[in-house]
C-alpha positions in Angstrom: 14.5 -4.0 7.3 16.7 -3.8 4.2 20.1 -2.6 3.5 20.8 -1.1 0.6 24.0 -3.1 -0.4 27.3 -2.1 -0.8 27.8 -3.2 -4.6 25.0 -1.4 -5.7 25.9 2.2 -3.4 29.4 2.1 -5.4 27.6 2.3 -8.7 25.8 5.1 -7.9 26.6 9.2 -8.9 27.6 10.7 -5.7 24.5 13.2 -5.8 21.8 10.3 -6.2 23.4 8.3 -3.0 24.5 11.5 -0.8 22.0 13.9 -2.1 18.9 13.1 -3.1 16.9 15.2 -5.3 14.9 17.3 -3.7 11.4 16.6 -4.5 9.7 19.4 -6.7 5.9 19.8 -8.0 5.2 17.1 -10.8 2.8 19.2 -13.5 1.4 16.4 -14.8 0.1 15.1 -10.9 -1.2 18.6 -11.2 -4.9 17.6 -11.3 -4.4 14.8 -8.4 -5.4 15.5 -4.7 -3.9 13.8 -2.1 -5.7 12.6 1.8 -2.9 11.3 4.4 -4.9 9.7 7.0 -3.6 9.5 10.4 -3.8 9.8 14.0 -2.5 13.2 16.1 -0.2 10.8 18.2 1.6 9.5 14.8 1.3 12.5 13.2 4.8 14.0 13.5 6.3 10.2 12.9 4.8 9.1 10.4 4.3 12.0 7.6 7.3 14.1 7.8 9.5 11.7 5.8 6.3 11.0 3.3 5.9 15.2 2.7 9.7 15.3 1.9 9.7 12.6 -0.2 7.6 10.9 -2.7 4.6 13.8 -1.4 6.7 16.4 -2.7 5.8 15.7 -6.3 2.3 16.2 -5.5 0.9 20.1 -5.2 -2.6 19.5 -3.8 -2.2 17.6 -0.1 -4.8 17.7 2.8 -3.9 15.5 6.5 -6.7 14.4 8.0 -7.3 12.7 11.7 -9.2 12.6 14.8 -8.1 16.4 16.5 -6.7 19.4 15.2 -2.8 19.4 15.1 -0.2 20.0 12.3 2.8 19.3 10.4 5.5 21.9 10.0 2.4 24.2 7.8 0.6 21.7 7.0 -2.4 21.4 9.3 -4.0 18.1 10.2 -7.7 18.6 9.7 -10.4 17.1 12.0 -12.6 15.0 10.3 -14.0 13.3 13.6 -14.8 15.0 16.2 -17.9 17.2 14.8 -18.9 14.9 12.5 -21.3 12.9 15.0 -22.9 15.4 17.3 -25.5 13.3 17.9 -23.6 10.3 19.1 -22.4 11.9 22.4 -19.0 12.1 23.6 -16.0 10.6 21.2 -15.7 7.2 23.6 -18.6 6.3 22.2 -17.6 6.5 18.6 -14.4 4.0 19.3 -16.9 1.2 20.5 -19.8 1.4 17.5 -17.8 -0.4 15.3 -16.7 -3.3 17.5 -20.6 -3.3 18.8 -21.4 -4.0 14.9 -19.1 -7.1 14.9 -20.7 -8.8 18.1 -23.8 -8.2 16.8 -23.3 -10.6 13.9 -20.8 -12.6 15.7 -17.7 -12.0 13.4 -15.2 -11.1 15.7 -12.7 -13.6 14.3 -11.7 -12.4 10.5 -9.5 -12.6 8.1 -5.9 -10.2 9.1 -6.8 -8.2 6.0 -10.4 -7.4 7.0 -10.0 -7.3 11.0 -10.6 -4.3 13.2 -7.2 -2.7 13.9 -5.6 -3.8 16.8 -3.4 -0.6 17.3 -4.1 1.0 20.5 -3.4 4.7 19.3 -6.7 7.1 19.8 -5.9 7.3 16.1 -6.2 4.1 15.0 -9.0 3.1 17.4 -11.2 6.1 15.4 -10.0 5.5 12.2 -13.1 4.3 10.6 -14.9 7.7 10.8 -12.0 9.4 8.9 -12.7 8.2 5.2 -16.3 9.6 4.6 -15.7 12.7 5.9 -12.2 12.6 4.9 -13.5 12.1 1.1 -16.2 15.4 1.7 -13.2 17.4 2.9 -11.5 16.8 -0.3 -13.8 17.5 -2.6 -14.5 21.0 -0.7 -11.0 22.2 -0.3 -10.3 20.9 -4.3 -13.1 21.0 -6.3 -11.3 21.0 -9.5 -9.3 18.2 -8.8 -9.1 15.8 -11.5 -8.1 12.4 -8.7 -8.3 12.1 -5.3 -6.5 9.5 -3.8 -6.3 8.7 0.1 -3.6 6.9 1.7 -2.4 5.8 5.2 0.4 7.4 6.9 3.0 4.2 6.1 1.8 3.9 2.3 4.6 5.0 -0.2 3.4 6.0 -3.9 5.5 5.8 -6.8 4.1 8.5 -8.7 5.4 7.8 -12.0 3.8 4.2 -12.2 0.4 6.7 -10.8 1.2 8.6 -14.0 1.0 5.8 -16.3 -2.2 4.4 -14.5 -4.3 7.7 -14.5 -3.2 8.4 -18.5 -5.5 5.2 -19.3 -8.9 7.2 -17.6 -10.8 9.7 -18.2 -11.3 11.0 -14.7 -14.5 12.6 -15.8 -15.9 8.6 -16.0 -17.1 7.2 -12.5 -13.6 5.1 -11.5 -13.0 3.8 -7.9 -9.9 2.0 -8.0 -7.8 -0.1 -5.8 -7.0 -3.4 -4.3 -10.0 -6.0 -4.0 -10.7 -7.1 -0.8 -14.0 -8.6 1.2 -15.7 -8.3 4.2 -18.3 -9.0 6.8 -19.6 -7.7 9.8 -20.8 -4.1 8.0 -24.7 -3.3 6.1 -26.0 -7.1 7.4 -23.5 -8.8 5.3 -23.0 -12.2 6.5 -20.9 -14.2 4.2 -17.3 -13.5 2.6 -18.0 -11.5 -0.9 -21.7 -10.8 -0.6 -21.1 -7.7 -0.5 -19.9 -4.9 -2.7 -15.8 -5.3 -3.1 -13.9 -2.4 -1.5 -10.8 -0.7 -2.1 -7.9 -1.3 0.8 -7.5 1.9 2.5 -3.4 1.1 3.1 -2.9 0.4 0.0 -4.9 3.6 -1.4 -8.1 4.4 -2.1 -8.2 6.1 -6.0 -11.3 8.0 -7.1 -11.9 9.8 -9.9 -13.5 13.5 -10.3 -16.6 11.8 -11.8 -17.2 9.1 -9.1 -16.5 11.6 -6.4 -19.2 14.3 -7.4 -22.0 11.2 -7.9 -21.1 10.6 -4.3 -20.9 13.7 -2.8 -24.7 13.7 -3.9 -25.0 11.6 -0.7 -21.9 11.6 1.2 -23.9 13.0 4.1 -26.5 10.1 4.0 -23.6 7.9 3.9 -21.7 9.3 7.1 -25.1 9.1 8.8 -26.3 5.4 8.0 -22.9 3.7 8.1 -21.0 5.2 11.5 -21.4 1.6 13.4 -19.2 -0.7 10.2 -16.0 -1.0 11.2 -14.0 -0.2 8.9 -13.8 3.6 6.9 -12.9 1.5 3.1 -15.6 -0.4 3.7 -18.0 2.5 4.6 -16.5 3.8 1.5 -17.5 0.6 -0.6 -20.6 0.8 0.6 -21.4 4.4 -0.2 -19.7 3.8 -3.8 -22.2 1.0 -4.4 -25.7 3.1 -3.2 -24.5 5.6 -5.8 -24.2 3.0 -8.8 -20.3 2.6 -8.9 -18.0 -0.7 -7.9 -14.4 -1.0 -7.5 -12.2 -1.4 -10.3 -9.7 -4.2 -9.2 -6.0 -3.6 -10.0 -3.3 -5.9 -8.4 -1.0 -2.4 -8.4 -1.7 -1.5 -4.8 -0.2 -3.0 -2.4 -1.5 -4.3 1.2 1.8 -5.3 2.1 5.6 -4.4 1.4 8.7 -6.3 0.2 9.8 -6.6 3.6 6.6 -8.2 5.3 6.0 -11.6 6.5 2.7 -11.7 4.3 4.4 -10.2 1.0 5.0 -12.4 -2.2 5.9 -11.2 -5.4 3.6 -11.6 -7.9 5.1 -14.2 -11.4 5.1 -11.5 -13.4 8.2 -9.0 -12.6 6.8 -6.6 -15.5 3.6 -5.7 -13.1 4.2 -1.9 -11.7 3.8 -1.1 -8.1 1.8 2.4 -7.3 1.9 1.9 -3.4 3.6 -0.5 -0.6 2.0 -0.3 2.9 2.5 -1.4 6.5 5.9 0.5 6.0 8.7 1.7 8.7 9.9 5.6 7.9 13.4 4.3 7.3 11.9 2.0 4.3 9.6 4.5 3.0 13.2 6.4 2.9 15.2 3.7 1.3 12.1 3.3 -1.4 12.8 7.3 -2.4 16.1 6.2 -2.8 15.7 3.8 -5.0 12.8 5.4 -7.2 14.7 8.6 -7.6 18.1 6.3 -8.8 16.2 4.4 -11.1 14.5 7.4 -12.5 17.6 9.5 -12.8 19.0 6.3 -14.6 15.8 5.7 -16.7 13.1 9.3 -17.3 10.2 7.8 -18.2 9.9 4.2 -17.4 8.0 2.3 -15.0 9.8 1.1 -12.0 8.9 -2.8 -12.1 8.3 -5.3 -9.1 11.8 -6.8 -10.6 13.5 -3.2 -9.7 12.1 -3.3 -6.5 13.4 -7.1 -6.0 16.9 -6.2 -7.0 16.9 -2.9 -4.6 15.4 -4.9 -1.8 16.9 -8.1 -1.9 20.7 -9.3 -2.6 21.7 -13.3 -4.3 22.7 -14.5 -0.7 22.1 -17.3 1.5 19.8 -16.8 4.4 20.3 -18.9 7.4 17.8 -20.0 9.7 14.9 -19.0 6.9 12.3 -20.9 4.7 10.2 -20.1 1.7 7.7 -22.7 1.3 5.9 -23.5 -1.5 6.1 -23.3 -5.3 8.4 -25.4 -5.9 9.2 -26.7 -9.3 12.0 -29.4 -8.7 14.0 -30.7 -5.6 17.0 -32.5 -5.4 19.5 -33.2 -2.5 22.4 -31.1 -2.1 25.3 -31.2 0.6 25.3 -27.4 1.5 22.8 -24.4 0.8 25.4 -23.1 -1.7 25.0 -25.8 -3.9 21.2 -25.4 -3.9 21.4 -22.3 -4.6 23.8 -22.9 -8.0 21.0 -25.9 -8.5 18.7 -22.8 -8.7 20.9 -20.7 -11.3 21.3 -23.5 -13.3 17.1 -23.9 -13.3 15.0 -22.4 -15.9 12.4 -20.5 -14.3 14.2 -20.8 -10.6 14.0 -17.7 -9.1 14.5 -18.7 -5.3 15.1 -21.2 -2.9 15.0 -23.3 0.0 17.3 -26.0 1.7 16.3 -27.9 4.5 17.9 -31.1 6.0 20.3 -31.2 2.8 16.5 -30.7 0.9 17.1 -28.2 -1.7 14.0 -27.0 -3.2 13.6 -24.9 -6.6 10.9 -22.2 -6.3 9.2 -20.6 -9.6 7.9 -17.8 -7.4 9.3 -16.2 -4.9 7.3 -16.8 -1.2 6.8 -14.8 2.1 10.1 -16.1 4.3 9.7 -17.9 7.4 11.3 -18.7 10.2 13.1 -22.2 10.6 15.9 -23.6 12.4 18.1 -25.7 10.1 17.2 -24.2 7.1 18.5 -21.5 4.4 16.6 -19.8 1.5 17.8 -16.9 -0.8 16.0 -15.3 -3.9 17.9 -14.7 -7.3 17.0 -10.8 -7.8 19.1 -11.4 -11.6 16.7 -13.3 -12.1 13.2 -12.0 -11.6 13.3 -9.0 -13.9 11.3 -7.0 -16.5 12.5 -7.5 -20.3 13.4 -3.8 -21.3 14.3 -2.7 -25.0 18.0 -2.5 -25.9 17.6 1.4 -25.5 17.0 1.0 -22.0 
């Protein structure tokens, strides 16, 4: 997990560092409704540090899981267990969408599109959350202009939300998020035939319009989709027998900074709105930074080369590999001199040194384990162009 380094922490106010602003109602994310999806043994671990953070900008939040508990006043709702009376009792509910899988024989998938393997009741139900979860919302805020659903280790930055929703009119039909595929669900046999579905850990993002055309149905939905195994897909699905498909956007995030499956994209300008598969102390740290760089600069997008030079510090690495996009290699005695071999590069902006290897990198890669090697990243130089002003 990262530190936030020393260098940095002495630069900063001692309000921002010591004590953080405490979050208040944003009125422009007035018209935005907000799901957290997650499981009644996770509940209290998981969303605390999400309400008192980045949450606390939103005014219109609904938890959602598989039994009826609560957060400080926030009660979690549940979307489960009354929502199949006709299936029997709740072990069978677990099972349907595994049973789907082995029909069609796709049990080994892709890590993005598997079954999760988490063995909390929460997790193992967490299909049958999103339809219903999705009904839920449009009931309790009907005049909602957004309603975006996220997992319980998803962090939004809700200023880079704010820019994103000022391009829509949320009256349109929009159903936003990160493109993924499937199989396994509705008879679908091969990778992308069929309809493209938002990730559910990186956020699900619908728009008023898109979410009344579908509440013409959602019932149908719930009903003819309980065995697919995944609630985003279910999701997808019910989005595409009402005449709407995903809108792609490469600002959600499956993954985090700190995960073995993250890389950053080329362009350091591109603005994250969530990070998932995170720890509470991250989704901490990310406050931390957000808030800093806000205080520092109202009104501008935190970049992908903010977060880099938060997350990540110009050092060596031992025992750690970045493979792949490399744009030059040379031999060099020690990782040091690699890494000056990457300063002095144009376009270097990480690298890796194995057996006296040094390899220049125009991207920066998921690290890896290695013995004998080094890697490090050059946050200074992976960032956004800003105006003078800024």
């Amino acid at each position: 997990m990262p530190v936030l380094p020393t260098a940095h922490t002495a630069e900063l106010p001692a309000h921002v560092v010591k004590h953080l602003p405490w979050p208040s109602a944003d009125p422009d994310l007035a018209g935005v409704a907000v799901t957290i999806k997650t499981g009644a043994d996770v509940l209290l671990e998981r969303t605390p540090i999400q309400l008192v953070s980045f949450l606390g900008r939103f005014p219109q939040i609904i938890v959602i899981g598989e039994d009826d508990a609560a957060v400080g006043p926030l009660p979690m709702y549940d979307v489960v267990s009354h929502t199949y009376e006709e299936m029997g009792p709740l072990g069978n509910l677990t099972q349907a969408p595994r049973r789907e899988l082995q029909k069609h024989g796709k049990l080994v998938l892709d890590v993005d599109t598997t079954p999760p393997r988490d063995r909390s009741l929460g997790w193992q139900k967490d299909a049958h959350k999103n339809l219903p979860g999705f009904r839920l919302m449009a009931t309790t805020f009907p005049d909602a202009e957004w309603y975006f659903m996220i997992d319980d280790d998803t962090y939004v930055f809700h200023s880079n939300l704010k820019r994103l929703l000022a391009k829509y009119n949320p009256n349109d039909r929009h159903y936003i998020g990160t493109i993924t595929i499937f199989v396994g669900c509705d008879n679908v046999q091969e990778w992308g035939a069929g309809p493209d579905f938002a990730h559910g850990g990186a956020g699900i993002l619908v728009s008023r319009g898109a979410m009344n055309r579908m509440m013409t149905g959602i019932d149908y939905c719930i009903g003819r989709y309980q065995t697919c195994w995944a609630g985003d897909i279910r999701t997808a699905l019910c989005m595409r027998d009402h005449g709407i498909k995903l809108e792609p956007s490469n600002q959600f995030h499956k993954e985090n900074p700190g995960s073995r499956n993250w890389q950053y994209p080329d362009n350091p300008c591109d603005e994250p709105i969530t990070f998932h598969h995170l720890s509470v102390a991250q989704v901490q740290l990310l406050y931390l930074y957000e808030s800093r760089f806000l205080a520092k600069h109202p009104g501008q997008p935190y970049t992908l080369g903010d977060v880099l030079a938060d997350w990540e510090t110009d050092r060596v690495v031992p025992n750690q590999d970045r493979p792949g996009n490399d744009i030059a290699s040379l031999r060099t005695e020690t990782p040091k001199l690699c890494r000056t071999a990457c300063i002095d590069k144009s376009g270097c902006v990480a690298w890796s040194w194995v057996d006296h290897g040094c390899y220049l990198k125009k991207s920066i890669s998921a690290p890896v384990e290695r013995k004998d090697a080094a890697s490090g990243v050059l946050p200074q130089k992976y960032q956004c162009r800003r105006s003078p002003s800024i």
